[in-house]
ROSE-59253 format. One record per residue: x, y, z of N, C-alpha, C in turn. Coordinates in steps of 0.05 Angstrom, whole numbers, plus 32768, in hexadecimal, padded with zeros to 4 digits. Example, Ala and Ser with C-alpha at 12.3 -4.5 7.8 and 13.67 -1.06 7.14 Angstrom:
ROSE-59253
81087F8E809C80F67FA6809C81087FBE809C81017FD3808E81117FEB808F81028001809D
END
This chain:
ROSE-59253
7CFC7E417D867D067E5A7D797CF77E727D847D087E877D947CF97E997D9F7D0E7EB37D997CF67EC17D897CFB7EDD7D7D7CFB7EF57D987CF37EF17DA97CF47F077DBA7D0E7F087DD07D187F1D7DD07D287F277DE47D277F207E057D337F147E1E7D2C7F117E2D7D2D7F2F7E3A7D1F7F2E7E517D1D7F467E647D407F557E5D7D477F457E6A7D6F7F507E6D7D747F587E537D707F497E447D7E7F5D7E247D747F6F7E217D587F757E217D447F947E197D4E7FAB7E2E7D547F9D7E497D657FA87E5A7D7F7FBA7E557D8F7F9C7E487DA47FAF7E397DA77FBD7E257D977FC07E137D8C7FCA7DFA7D827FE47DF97D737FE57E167D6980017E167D7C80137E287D8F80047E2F7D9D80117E457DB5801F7E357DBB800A7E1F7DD480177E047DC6802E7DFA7DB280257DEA7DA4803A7DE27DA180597DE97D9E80527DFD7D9D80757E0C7DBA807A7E147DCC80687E217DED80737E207DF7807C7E027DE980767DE77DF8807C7DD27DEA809D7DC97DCC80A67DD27DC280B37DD17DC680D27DDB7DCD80C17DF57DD580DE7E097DF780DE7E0B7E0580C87E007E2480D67E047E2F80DC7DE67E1D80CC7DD07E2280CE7DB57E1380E07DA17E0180E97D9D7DEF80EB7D8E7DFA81067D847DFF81197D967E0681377D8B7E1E81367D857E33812A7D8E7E4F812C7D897E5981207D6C7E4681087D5D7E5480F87D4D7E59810C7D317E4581227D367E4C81347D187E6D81377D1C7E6D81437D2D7E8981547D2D7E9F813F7D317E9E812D7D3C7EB4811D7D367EBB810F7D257EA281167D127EA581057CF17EB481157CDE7EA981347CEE7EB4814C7CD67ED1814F7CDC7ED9814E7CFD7EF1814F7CFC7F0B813A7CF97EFB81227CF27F0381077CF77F1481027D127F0681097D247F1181047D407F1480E57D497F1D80E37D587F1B80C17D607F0980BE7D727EFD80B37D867EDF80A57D967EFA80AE7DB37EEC80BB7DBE7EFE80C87DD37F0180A97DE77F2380AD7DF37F1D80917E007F0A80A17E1B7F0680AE7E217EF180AE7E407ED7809A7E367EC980977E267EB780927E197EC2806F7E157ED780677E127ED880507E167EDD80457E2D7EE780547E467EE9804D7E627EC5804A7E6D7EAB80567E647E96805B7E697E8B803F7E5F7E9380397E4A7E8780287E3D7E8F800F7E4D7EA680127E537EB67FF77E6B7EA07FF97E837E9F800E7E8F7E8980177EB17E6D80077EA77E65800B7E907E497FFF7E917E4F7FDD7E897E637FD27E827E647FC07E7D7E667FB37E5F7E637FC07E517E637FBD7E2E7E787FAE7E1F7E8F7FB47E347EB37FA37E1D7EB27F8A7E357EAB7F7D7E217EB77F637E307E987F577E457E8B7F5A7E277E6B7F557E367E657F317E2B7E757F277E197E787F107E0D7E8E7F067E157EA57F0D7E257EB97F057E317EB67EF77E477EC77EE17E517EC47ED27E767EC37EE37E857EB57ED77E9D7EB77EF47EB07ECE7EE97EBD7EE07ED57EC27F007ED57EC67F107EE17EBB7F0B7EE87EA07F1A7F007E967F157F257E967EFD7F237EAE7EF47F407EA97EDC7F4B7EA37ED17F327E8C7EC07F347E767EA07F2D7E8B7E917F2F7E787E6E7F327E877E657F187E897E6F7F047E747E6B7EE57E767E4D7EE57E677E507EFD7E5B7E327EF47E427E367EE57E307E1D7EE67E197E2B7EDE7DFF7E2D7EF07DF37E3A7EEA7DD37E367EF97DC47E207F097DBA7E097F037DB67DF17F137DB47DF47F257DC37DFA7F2A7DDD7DE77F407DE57E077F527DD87E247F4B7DD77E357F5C7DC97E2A7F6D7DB57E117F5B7DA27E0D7F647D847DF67F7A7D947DE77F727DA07DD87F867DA17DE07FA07DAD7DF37FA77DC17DFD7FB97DC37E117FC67DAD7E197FB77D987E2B7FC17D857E0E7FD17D707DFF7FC47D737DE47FCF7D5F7DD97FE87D687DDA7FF07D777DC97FFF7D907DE580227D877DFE80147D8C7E0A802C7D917E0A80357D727E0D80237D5F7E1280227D447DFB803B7D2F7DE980367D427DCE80417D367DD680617D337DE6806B7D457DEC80827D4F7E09808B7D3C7E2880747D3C7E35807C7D2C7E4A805E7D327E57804F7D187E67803D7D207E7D80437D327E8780577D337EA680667D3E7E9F80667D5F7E8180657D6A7E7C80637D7E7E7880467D897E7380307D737E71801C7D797E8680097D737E9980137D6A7EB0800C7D687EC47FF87D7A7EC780087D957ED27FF97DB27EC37FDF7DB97EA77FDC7DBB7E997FC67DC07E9D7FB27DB07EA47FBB7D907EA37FAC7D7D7EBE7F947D847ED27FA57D887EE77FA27D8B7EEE7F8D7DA07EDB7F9A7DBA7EDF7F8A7DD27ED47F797DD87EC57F6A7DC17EAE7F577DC47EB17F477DAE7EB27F457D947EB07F347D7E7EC77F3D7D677EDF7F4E7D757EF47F4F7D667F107F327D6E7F207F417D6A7F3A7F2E7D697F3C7F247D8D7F367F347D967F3C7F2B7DB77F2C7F0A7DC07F177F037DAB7F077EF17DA67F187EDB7D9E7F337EDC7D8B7F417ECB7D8C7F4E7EBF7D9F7F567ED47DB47F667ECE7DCF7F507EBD7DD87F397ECC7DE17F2F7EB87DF07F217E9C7DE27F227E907DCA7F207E807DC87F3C7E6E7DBF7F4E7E707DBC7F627E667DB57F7A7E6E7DC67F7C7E817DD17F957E8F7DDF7F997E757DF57FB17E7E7E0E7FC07E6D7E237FB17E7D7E327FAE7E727E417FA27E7C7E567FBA7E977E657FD07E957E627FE67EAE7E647FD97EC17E567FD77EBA7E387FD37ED07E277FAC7EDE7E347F997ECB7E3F7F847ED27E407F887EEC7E567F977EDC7E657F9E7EE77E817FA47F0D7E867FB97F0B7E707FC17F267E667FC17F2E7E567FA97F2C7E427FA27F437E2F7F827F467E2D7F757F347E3C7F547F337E427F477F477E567F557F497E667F4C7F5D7E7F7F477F7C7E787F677F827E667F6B7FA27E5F7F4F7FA67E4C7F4E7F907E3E7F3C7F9F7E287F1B7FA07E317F117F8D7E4B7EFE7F8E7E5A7F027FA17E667F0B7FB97E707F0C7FCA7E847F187FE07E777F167FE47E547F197FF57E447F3380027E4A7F4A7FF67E4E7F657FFF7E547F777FF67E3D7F697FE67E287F757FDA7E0E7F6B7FD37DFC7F767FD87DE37F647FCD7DCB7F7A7FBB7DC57F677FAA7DB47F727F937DA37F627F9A7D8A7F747FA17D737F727F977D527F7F7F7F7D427F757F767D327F7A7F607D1E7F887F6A7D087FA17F647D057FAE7F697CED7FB17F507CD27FA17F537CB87FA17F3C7CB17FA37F497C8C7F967F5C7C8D7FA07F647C657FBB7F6F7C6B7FC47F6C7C4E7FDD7F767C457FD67F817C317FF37F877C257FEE7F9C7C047FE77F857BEE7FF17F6B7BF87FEC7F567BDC7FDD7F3E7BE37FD67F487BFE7FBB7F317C087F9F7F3C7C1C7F957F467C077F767F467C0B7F6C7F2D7C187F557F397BFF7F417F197BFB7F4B7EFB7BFE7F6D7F067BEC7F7E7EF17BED7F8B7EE97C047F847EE57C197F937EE47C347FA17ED87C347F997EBD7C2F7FB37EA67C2F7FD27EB17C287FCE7EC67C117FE57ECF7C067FF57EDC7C117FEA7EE57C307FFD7EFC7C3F801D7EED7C43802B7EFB7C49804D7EF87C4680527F027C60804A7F0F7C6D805B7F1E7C8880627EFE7C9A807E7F027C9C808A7EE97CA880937EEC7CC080937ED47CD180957ED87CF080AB7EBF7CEB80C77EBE7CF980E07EB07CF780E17EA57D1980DE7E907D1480E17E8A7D3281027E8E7D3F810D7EA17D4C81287E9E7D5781287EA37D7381267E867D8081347E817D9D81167E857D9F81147E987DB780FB7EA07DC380EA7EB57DB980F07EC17D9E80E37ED57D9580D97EC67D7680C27ED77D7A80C47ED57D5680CE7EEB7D4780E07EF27D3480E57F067D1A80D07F0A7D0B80C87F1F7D1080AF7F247CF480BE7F427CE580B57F397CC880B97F4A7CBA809B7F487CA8809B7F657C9B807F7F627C89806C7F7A7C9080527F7E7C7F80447F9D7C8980257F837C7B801D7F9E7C947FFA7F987C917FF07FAB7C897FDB7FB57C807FCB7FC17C737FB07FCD7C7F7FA27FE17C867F827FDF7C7D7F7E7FE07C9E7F907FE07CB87F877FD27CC37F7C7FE37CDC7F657FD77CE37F507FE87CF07F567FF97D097F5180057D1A7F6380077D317F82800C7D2F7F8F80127D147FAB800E7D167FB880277D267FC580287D2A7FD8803D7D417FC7804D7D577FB580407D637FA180487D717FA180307D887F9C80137D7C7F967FFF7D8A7FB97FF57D987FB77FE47DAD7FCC7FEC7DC87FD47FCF7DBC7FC87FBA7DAB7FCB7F9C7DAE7FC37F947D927FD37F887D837FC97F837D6B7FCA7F647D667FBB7F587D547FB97F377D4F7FC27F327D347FDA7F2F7D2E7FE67F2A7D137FE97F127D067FDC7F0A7CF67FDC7EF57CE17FF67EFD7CCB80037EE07CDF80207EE37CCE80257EC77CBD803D7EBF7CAB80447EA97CA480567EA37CBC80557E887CBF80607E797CD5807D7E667CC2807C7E607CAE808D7E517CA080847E5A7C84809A7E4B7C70809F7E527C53807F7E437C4E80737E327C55805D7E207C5380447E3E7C3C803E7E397C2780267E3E7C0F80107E3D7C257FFE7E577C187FE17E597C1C7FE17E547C3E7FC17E527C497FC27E477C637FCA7E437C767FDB7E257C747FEA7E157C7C7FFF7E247C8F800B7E3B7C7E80247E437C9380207E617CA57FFC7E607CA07FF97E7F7CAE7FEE7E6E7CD37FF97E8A7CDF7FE77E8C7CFE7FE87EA07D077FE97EAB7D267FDD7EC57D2A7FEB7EC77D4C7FF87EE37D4C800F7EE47D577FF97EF87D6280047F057D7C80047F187D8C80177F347D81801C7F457D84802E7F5A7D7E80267F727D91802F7F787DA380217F947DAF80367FAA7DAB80257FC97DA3802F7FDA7DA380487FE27DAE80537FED7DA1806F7FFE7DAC80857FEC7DAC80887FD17D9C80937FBB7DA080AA7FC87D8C80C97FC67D9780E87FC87D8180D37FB27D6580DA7FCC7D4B80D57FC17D3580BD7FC87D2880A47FCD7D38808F7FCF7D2A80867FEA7D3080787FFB7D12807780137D17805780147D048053802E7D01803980327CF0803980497CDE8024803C7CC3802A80537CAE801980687CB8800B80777C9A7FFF80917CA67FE980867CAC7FD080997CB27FB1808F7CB87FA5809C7CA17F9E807B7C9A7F84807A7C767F7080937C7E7F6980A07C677F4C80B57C637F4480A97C517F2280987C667F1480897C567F00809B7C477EEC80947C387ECD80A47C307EC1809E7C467EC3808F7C587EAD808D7C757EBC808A7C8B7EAB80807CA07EC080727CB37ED580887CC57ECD80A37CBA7EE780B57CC67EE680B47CE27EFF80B67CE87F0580BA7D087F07809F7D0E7F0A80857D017F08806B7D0F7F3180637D057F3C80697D127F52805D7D0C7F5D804C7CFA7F71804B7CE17F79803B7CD47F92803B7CC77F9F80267CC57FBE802F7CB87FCA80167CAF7FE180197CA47FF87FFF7C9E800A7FFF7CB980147FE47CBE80257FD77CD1803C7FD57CC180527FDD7CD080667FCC7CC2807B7FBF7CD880817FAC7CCD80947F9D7CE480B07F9A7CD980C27FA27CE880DD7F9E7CDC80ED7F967CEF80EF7F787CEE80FF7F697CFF80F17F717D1C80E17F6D7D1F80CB7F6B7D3280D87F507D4180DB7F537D5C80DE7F357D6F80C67F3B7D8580BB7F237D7E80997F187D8E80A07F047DA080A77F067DB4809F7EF57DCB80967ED77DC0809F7ECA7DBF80967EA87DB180747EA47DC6806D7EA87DD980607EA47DEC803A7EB77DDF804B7EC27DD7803A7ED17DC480297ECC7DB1802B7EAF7DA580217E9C7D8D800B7E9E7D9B7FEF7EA27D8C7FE17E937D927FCC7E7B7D837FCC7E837D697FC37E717D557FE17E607D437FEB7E4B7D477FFB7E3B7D3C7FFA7E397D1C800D7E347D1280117E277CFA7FFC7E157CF27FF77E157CDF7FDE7E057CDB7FBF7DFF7CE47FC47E187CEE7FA77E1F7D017F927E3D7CF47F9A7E3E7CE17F917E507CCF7F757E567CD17F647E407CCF7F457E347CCF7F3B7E457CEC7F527E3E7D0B7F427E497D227F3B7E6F7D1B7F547E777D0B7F517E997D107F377E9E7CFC7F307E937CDD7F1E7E987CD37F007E8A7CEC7F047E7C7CF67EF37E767D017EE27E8C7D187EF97E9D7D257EEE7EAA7D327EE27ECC7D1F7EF97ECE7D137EEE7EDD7CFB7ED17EE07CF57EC27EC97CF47EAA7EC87CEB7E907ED17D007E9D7ED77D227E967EE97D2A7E987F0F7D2F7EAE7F107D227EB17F2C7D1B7EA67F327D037EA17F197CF57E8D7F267CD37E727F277CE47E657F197CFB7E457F247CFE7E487F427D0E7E6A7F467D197E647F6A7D217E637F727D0F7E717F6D7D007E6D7F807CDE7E587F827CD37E4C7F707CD07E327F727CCD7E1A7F7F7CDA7E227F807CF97E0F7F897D0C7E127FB17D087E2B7FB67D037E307FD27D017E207FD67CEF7E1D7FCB7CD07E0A7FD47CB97DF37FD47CC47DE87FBF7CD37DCA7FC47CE37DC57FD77CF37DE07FDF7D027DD87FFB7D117DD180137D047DE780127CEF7DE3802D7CE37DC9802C7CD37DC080177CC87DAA801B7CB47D8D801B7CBE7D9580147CD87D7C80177CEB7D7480397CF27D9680457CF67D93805E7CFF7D87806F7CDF7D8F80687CCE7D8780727CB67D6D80707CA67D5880557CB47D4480537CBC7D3380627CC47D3C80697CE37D33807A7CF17D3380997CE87D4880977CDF7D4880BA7CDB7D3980C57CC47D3980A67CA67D2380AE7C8F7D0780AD7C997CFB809E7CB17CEB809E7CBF7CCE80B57CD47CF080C37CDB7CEC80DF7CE37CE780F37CD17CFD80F57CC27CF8810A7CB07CDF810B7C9F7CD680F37C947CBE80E47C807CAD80FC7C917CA480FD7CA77C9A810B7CBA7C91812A7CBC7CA981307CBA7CB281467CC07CB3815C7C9F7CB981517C927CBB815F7C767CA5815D7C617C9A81787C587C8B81717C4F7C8681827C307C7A81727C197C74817F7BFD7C5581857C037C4C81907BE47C2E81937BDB7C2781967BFD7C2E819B7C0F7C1481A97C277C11818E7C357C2881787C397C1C81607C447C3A814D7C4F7C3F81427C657C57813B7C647C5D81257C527C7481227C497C7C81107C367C8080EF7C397C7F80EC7C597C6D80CA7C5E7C5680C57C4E7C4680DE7C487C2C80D37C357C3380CB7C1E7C3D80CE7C177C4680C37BF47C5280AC7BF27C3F809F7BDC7C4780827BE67C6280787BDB7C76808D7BC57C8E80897BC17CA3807A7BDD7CA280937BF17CAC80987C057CA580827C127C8B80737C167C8380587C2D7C8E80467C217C8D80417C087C9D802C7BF87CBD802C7C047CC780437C027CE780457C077CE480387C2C7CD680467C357CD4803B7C5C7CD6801E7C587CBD80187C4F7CB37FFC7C437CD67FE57C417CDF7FE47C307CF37FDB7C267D057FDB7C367D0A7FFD7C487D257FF77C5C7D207FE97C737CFF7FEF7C7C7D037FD37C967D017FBE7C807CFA7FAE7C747CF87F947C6F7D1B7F8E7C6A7D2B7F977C627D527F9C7C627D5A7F9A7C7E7D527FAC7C8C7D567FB77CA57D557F9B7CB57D377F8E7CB77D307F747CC87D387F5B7CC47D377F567CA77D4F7F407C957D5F7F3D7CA57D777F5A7CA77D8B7F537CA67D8E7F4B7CC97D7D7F577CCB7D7C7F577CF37D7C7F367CFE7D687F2D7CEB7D617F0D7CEE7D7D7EF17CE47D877F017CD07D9C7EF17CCC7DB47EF47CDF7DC17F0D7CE57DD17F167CFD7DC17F007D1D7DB87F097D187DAA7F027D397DA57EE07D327D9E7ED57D217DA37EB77D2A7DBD7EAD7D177DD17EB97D137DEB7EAD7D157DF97EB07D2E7DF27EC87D377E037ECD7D597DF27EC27D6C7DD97EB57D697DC97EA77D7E7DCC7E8A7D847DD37E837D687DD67E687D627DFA7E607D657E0E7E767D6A7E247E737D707E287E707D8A7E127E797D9E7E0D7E7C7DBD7E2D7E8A7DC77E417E747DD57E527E837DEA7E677E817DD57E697E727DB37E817E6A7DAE7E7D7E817D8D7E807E737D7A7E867E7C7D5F7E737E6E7D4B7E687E927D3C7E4A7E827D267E587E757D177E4D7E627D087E587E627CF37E5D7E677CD07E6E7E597CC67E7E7E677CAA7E637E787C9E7E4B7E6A7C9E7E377E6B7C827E1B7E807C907E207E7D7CB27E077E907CBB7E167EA57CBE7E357EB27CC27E417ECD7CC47E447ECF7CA47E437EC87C977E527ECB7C717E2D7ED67C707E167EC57C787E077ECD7C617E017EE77C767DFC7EEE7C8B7DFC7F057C9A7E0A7F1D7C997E1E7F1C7C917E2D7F2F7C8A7E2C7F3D7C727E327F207C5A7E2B7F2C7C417E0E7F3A7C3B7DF37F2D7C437DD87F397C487DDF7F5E7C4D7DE87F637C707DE77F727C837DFE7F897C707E137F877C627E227FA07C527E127F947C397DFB7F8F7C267DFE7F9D7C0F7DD97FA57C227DD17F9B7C367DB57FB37C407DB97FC67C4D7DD07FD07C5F7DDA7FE57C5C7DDC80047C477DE77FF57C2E7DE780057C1B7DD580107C0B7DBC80017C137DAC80037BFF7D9D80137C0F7D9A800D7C2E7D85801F7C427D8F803F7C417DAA803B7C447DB780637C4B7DAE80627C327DB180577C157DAE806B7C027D8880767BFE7D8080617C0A7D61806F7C087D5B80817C1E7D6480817C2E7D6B80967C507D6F80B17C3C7D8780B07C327D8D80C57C1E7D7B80D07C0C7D6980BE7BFE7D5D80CE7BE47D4180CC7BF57D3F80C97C087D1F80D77C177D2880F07C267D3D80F47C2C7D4281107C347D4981227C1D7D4281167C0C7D53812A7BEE7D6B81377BF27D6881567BED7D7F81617BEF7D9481637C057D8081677C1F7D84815E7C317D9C81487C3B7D8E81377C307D9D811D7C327DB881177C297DBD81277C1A7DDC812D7C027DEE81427C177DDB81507C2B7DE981627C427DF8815C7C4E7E1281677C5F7E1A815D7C797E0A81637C907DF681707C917DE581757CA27DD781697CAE7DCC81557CA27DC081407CA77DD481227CA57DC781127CB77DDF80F97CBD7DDD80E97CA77DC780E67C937DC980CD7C857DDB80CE7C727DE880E27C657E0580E17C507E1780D77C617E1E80DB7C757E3980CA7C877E1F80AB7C877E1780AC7C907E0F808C7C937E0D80727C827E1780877C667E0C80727C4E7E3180787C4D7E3F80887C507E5880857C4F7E63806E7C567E5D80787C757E6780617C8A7E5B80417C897E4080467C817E3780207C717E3F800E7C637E5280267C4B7E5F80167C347E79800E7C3C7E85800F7C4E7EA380077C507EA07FEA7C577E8F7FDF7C667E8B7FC97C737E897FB17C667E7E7FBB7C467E7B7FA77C3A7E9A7F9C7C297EA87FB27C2D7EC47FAE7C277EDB7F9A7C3E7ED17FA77C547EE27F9E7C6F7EDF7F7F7C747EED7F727C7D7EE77F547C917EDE7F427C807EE97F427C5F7ED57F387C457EC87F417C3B7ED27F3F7C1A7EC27F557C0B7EA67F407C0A7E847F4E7BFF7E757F4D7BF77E717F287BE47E877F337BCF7E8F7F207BC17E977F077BD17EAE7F077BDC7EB97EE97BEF7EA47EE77C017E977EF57C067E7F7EE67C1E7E697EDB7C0E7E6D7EDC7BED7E567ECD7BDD7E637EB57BDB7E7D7EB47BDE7E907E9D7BCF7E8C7E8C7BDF7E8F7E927C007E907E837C127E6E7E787C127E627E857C187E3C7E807C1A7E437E6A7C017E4A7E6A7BE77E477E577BD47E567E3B7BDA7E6A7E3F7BE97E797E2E7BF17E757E1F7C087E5F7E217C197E5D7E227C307E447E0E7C317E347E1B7C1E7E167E0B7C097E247DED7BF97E3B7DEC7BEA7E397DD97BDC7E527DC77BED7E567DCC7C037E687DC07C0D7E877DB77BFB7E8E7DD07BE87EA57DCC7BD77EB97DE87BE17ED47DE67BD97EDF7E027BDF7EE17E017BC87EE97E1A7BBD7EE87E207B9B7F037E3C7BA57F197E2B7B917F2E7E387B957F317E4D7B7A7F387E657B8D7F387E7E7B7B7F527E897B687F677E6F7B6B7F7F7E777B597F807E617B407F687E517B467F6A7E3B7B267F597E487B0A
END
């Protein structure tokens, strides 16, 4: 068991670091105020240094890492603002992660490359209006006719919506209850049938794309399947690497929120003395690295111990759930050591504690990632409609 970084990762670590510094750091106020989107030049840059598709084959484009060093560059940009770390997130431990572990090699062929060379995004379409938490319960139906599938049905919530070029839709495959009759279709933009609602205004998160899908008599290419009927288990499976990005974003930001109660502690000062001296204030430091490193330790050996493939159920569930409720607890002390300050738009830590709390909502609430950790421990599933 070895805690240290090899040469090459600190490599890449310090090399993100300063790309998020010098292309991010002044710009993220104003694109938060104006809720701008993450300019695509900035995702073509992120392609030149190599960042999308750094956990991808290098037959598909990709850098032929693992996942780790993905997380660490998702941590690195995160520290600075999620909306910037967004694309990597995406292009590394989002839905495109399903293609390449489950896709045809057709499907790897042509939709793996664009999103390594930042010419495409891929989002996951999987809530609806009456299936949350409840997933199993989603209804959007895919009709197999001839060589297409018919989909009818709307998604919800969904990240990247009318922004991303390639979407991954968890549809019902047959009349088949729960599970059993879901899998996960391809759908790309601009397709006869499928259109998009307005774009959600979250409390955080601004400028990161989001909307409802709706499909109306949508015809999908049959060729297009890529998770089958009864294959339900593979999409949550990869899932469970997009819950350690989710997780890794809360470590970015609470790192950067860290840093900045850090600085300021410094810099501000009562009674004739800066306010690091007071041992209120070291207490609050105190607490956010010991959150801060936790959560770093649990992230980092579920994606270490997943190596080239997928962590698993119980090291991304307890990492995640950990990583969004220490999140929330770090911006809010980020906040009340800057005092008034801190309640400012002036200062970054009110957006950071914004942007911390959504996460624990997104990709599983808080709650279902206790259910699962409980379930995961007693080796029982404990069904939530008896």
């Amino acid at each position: 068991m070895d805690f240290q970084l090899t040469e090459e990762q600190k490599m890449l670590k310090k090399m993100v670091h300063d790309f998020a510094e010098k292309e991010f750091r002044d710009k993220v106020a104003g694109w938060e105020a104006r809720g701008e989107r993450l300019p695509r030049e900035y995702v073509k840059k992120m392609a030149e240094l190599g960042l999308l598709g750094l956990c991808l084959p290098v037959e598909y484009c990709g850098q032929g890492r693992s996942a780790f060093e993905a997380i660490l560059a998702i941590e690195e940009l995160a520290r600075v603002s999620p909306l910037c770390a967004s694309p990597v997130f995406e292009a590394n431990v989002g839905p495109v992660k399903v293609i390449e572990q489950f896709g045809t090699e057709e499907q790897k062929r042509k939709y793996i490359p664009p999103v390594c060379c930042g010419d495409s995004m891929i989002s996951v379409a999987m809530t609806e209006p009456e299936a949350g938490s409840a997933l199993t319960d989603l209804a959007t139906r895919a009709v197999l006719d001839g060589d297409y599938y018919v989909v009818n049905g709307q998604k919800r919530f969904v990240s990247g919506g009318g922004e991303s070029d390639v979407y991954m839709v968890y549809v019902r495959l047959s009349e088949q209850k729960g599970a059993k009759g879901i899998g996960g279709l391809i759908i790309e933009k601009g397709t006869p049938g499928f259109s998009f609602g307005k774009q959600e205004q979250f409390m955080g998160l601004r400028g990161m794309a989001s909307c409802d899908l709706y499909f109306d008599n949508c015809r999908v290419p049959k060729e297009n399947l890529v998770v089958k009927e009864g294959e339900f288990r593979k999409l949550m499976l990869a899932f469970d690497l997009e819950r350690c990005g989710n997780a890794t974003m809360c470590l970015g930001i609470a790192q950067g929120a860290l840093e900045a109660a850090m600085e300021y502690s410094q810099q501000r000062k009562q009674w004739g003395k800066e306010i690091c001296e007071f041992q209120a204030i070291q207490f609050m430091l105190a607490e956010m690295a010991m959150r801060v490193e936790a959560a770093r330790l649990l992230i980092y050996r579920a994606v270490v111990n997943a190596g080239m493939g997928l962590p698993s159920p119980l090291e991304a569930s307890l990492a995640k759930c950990f990583a969004n409720q220490m999140v929330r607890e770090v911006t809010a002390m980020a906040v009340q050591i800057h005092g008034g300050y801190g309640y400012s738009k002036e200062y970054p830590v009110e957006r950071m504690m914004r942007d911390g709390w959504g996460w624990g909502i997104a990709g599983g609430t808080i709650e279902i990632q206790k259910i699962t950790i409980a379930s995961q421990l007693l080796g029982r599933r404990f069904d939530q409609r008896r």
